[in-house]
C-alpha positions, 0 to 999 in steps of 0.5 A, spaced: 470 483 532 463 483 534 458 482 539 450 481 538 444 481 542 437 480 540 432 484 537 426 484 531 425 487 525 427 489 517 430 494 513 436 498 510 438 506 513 444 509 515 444 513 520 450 516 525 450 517 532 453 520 539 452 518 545 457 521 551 460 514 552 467 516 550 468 514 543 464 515 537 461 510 533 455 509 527 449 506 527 447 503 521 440 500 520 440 493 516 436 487 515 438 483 520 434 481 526 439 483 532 444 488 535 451 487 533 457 492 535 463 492 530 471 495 532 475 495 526 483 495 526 482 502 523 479 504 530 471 505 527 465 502 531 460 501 528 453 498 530 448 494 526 441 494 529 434 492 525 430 498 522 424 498 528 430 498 533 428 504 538 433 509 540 432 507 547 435 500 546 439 502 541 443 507 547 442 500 552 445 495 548 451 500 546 452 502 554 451 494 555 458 493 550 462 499 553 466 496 556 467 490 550 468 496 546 473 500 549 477 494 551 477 492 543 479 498 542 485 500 546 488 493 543 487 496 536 489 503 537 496 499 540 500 496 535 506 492 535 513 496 532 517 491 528 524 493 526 527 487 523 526 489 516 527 496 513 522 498 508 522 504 504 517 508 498 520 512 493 526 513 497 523 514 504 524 510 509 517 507 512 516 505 520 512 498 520 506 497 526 502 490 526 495 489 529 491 483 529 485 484 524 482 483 517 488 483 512 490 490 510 496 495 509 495 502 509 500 507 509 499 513 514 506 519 515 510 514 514 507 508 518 506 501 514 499 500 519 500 492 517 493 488 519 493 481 519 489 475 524 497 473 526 502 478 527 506 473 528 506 469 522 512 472 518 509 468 510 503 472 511 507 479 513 512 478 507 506 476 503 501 483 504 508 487 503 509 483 496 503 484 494 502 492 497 508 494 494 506 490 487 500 494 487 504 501 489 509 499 483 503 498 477 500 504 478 507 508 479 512 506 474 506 506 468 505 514 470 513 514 470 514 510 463 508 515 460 512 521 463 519 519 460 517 517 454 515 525 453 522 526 454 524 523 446 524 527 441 526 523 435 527 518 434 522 516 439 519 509 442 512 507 441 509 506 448 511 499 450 508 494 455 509 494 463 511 488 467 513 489 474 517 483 477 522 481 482 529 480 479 535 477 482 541 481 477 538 487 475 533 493 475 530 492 469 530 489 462 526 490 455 525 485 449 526 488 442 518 486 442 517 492 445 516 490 453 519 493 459 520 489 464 522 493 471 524 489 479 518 491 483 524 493 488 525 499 484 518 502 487 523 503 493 528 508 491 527 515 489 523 517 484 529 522 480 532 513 480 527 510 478 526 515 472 533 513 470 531 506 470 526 507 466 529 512 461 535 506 460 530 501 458 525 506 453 532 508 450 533 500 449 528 499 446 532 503 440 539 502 441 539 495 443 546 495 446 551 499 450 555 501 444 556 509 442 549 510 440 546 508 446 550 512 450 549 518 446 542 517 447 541 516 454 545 524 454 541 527 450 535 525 453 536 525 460 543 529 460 544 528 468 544 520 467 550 519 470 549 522 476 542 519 477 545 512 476 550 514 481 544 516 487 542 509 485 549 504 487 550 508 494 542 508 496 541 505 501 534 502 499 538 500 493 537 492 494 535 487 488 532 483 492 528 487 496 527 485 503 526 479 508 525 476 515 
């Protein structure tokens, strides 16, 4: 959102102002030929003048848009609840507030802060989230694939590939190539069952089946296996397809 008004001038420079209006915004020197005031969905304001810009102008233009600015920024600063899909991260159940702005998904004590242009267009809700928690899973699951590959002694696996996608039947699977695939929906579930997938799949890739030997793997190198797979059946995050509107 922005406003602009004329003025003349050049040159870059940054500077921060206060001015007893209410809110706090930055001034930021550009090359640009006229005064534009910005409100982000965050709530930041921010104002770009020319480099020769007096401060006497500058306070002026900023007192003209007052009332503009504190208008854009009562309607970021309220943001619309939705509760008709459940979201969760690593086990924790994840409150959703949209806002109409530039495309964004922040996380902030347990609040999805959703921005997009159209809070009511749902393809594009569930499209941002898709790609948020896609984003979670790749960072994640490689420090977590690192961590439970320690756990093997001998033998041990070589450090496989990581592929996060969305599968319908199950939370993960290898190939004898030395890949692991795990469903982007895990990043939803606790940490203690998200080690227990990855641990099944890296011992997968020694014992390919579900016969004695892999069984006897799993307890040797994760002894409370069982338990964990457990926690992950009743979670109630425990979805193999995620969430939709």
């Amino acid at each position: 959102m922005k406003k602009t008004g004329r003025y003349t001038g050049v040159a870059s420079e940054t500077a921060c102002l206060k001015l007893n209006i209410g809110f706090d915004l930055r001034i930021r020197r550009t090359h640009r030929n006229t005064l534009g005031v910005y409100v982000y969905p965050s709530g930041r304001v921010e104002v770009r003048v020319p480099k020769y810009a007096e401060a006497a102008d500058i306070a002026a233009f900023i007192k003209s848009q007052k009332r503009w600015i504190e208008q854009k920024l009562d309607a970021v600063s309220t943001p619309v609840r939705d509760n008709s899909a459940l979201h969760y991260l690593h086990g924790e159940k994840l409150d959703m507030a949209l806002m109409p702005g530039k495309t964004s998904v922040e996380l902030e004590d347990a609040q999805l802060r959703v921005s997009i242009p159209d809070i009511h267009n749902r393809d594009v809700i569930q499209r941002c989230m898709i790609e948020w928690y896609r984003k979670q899973a790749l960072s994640h699951f490689s420090q977590r694939l690192e961590f439970c590959l320690q756990r093997f002694s001998h033998p041990r696996p070589d450090m496989p590939s990581l592929k996060v996608r969305r599968m319908r039947t199950r939370w993960g699977s290898c190939s004898s190539r030395g890949s692991v695939n795990l469903n982007l929906w895990l990043i939803r579930l606790p940490q203690s069952e998200q080690d227990y997938v990855i641990t099944h799949e890296l011992c997968h890739l020694i014992e390919l089946n579900h016969g004695p030997h892999f069984y006897a793997l799993m307890s040797d190198v994760m002894p409370d296996w069982q338990s964990r797979k457990k926690s992950l059946d009743s979670h109630p995050a425990a979805s193999l397809q995620g969430w939709e509107y």
